[in-house]
C-alpha positions in Angstrom: 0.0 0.0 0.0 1.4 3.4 -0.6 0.6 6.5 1.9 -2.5 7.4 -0.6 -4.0 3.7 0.7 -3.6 3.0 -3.0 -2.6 -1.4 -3.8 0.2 -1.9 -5.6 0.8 -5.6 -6.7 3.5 -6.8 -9.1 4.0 -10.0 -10.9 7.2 -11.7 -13.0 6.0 -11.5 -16.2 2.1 -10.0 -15.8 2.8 -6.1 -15.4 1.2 -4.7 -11.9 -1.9 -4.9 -11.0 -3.1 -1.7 -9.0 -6.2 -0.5 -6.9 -6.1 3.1 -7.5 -8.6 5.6 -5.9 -11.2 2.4 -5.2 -10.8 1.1 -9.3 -8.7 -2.0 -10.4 -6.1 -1.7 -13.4 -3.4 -3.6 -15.2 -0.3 -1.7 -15.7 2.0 -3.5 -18.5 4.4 -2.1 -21.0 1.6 -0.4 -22.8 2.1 2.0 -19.7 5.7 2.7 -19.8 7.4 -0.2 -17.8 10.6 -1.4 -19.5 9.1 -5.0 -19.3 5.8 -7.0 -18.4 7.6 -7.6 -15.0 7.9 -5.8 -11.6 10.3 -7.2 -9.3 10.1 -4.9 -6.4 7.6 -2.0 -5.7 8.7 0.9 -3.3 7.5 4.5 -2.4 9.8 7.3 -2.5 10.6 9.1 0.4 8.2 12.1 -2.3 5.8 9.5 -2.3 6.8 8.8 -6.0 6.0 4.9 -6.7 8.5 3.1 -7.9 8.7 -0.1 -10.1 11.7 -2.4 -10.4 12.4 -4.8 -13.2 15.4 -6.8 -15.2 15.6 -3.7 -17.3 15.7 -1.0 -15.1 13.3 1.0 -13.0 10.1 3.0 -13.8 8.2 6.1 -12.0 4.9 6.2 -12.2 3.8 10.3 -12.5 -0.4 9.3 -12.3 -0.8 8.6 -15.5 2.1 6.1 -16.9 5.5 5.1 -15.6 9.0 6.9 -17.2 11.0 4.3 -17.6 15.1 4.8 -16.3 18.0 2.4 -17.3 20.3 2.4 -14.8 23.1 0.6 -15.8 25.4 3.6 -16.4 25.5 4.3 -12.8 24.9 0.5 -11.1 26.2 -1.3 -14.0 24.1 -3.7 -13.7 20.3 -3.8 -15.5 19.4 -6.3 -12.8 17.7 -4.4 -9.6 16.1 -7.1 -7.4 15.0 -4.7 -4.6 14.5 -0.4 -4.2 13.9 1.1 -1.1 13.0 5.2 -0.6 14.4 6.4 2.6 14.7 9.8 3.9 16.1 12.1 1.3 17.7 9.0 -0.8 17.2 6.3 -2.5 18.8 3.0 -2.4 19.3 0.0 -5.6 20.0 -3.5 -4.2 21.3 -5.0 -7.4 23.2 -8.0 -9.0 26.6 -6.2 -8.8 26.0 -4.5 -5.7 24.1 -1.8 -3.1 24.0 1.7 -4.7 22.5 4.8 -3.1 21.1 7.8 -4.6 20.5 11.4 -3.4 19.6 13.6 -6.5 22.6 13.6 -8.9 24.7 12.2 -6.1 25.7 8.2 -5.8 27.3 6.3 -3.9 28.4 2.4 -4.7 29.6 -0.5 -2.0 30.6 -3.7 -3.6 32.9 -6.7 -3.1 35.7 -3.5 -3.2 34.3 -1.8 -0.3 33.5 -4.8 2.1 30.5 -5.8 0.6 29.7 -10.0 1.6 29.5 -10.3 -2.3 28.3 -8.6 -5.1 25.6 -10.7 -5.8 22.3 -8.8 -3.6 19.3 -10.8 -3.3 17.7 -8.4 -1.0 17.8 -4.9 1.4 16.6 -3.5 4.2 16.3 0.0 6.1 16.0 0.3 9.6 14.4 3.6 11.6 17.9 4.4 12.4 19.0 4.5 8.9 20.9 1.3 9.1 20.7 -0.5 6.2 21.3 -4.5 5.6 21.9 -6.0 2.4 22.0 -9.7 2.1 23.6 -11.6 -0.4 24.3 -15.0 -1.8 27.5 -14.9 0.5 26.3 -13.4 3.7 24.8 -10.3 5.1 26.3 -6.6 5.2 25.4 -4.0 7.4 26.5 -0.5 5.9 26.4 2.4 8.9 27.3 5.9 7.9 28.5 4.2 5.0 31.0 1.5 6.2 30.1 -1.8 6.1 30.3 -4.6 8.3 29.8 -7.8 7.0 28.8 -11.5 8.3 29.4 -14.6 6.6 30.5 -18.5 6.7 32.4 -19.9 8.8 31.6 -17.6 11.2 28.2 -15.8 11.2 25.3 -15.8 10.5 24.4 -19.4 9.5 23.2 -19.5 6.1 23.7 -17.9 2.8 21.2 -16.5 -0.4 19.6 -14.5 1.9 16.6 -13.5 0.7 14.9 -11.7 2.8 15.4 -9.4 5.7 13.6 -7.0 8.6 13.8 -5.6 11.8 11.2 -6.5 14.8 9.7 -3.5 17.2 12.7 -4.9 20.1 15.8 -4.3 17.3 16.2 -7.8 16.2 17.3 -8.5 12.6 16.1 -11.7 11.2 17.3 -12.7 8.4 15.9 -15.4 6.1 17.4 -17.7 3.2 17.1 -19.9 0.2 17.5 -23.1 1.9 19.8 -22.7 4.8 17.3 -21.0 7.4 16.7 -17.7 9.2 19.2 -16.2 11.2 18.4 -13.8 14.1 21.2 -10.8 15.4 19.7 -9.9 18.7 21.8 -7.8 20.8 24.9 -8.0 19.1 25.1 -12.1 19.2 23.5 -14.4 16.3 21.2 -17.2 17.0 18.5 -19.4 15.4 14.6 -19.8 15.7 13.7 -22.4 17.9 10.6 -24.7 17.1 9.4 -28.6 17.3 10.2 -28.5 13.1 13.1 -26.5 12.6 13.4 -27.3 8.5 10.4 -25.3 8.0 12.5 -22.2 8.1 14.8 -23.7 5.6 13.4 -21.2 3.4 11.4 -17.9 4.2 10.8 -15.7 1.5 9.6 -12.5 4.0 8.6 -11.3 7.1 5.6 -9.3 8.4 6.4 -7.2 11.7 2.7 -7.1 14.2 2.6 -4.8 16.7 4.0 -6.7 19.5 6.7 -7.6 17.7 
């Protein structure tokens, strides 16, 4: 939902689907997206929506979506997550975490600590930390250096795939096959419960109230 209670839904290959103002309507390339796919859907922090795809990203003004490649600046056309936050913007990408604030950028990869270059996922805390995991491990970039957690040591897994912080500051972090890790006070543990594979994978995470 963006902040205009609006539903935005997006599909692999199907264009978005969109509750706008009470009516339903398919968005495709007819509308301006680069392809009949949206990976990842976020709201700016000008409550501009956003649509991710293999080819780039799109911004949809009311009307259509103005389609960006972003290569140049990422090099990669691959953006599997964006997330708006604050006065910036953020790309989690095949080759790399990139961040935008107007015409500024900045780029962390393999060559700046990243766990790999390879980012299946992001996330952005209330404190502006933000997490990116990767089919390596998990990175945590703070005031622009990042720390970064991987095999042997911690967490436990790898492909991470998707990430978020509860109401009490606890990351979990949850993979492709190799389960969900939890950072809790600075020390890394795992979920306990009587069936412990079916966390293998988790593919997101919804916060309630109480944490």
């Amino acid at each position: 939902f963006d902040l205009g209670k609006n539903l935005w839904i997006g599909s692999h290959d199907n264009g978005i689907f969109a509750k706008i103002q009470g009516t339903w309507r398919s968005i495709s390339s007819r509308d301006g997206l680069l392809l009949n796919a949206a990976e990842t859907i976020s709201q700016d922090w000008d409550n501009s929506i956003w649509a991710a795809s293999w080819g780039g990203i799109c911004r949809w003004d009311g009307l259509g979506f103005q389609s960006f490649g972003l290569k140049k600046y990422t090099g990669t056309y691959n953006v599997r997550q964006l997330i708006g936050s604050r006065d910036s913007f953020w790309y989690f990408t095949a080759y790399g975490a990139h961040m935008s604030k107007g015409s500024e950028w900045a780029h962390y990869t393999e060559n700046e600590g990243l766990a790999s270059n390879d980012v299946l996922c992001g996330y952005i805390d209330n404190g502006g930390r933000v997490y990116a995991g990767t089919v390596s491990g998990l990175s945590i970039l703070e005031n622009g250096v990042p720390v970064t957690f991987s095999i042997p040591n911690v967490p436990f897994g790898h492909d991470f795939i998707s990430l978020a912080v509860d109401g009490k500051g606890r990351l979990l972090a949850g993979s492709e096959g190799s389960g969900v890790s939890i950072l809790d006070s600075g020390l890394w543990g795992r979920p306990a419960g009587p069936d412990e594979k079916s966390f293998d994978t988790v593919r997101s995470f919804v916060i309630g109230p109480d944490s």
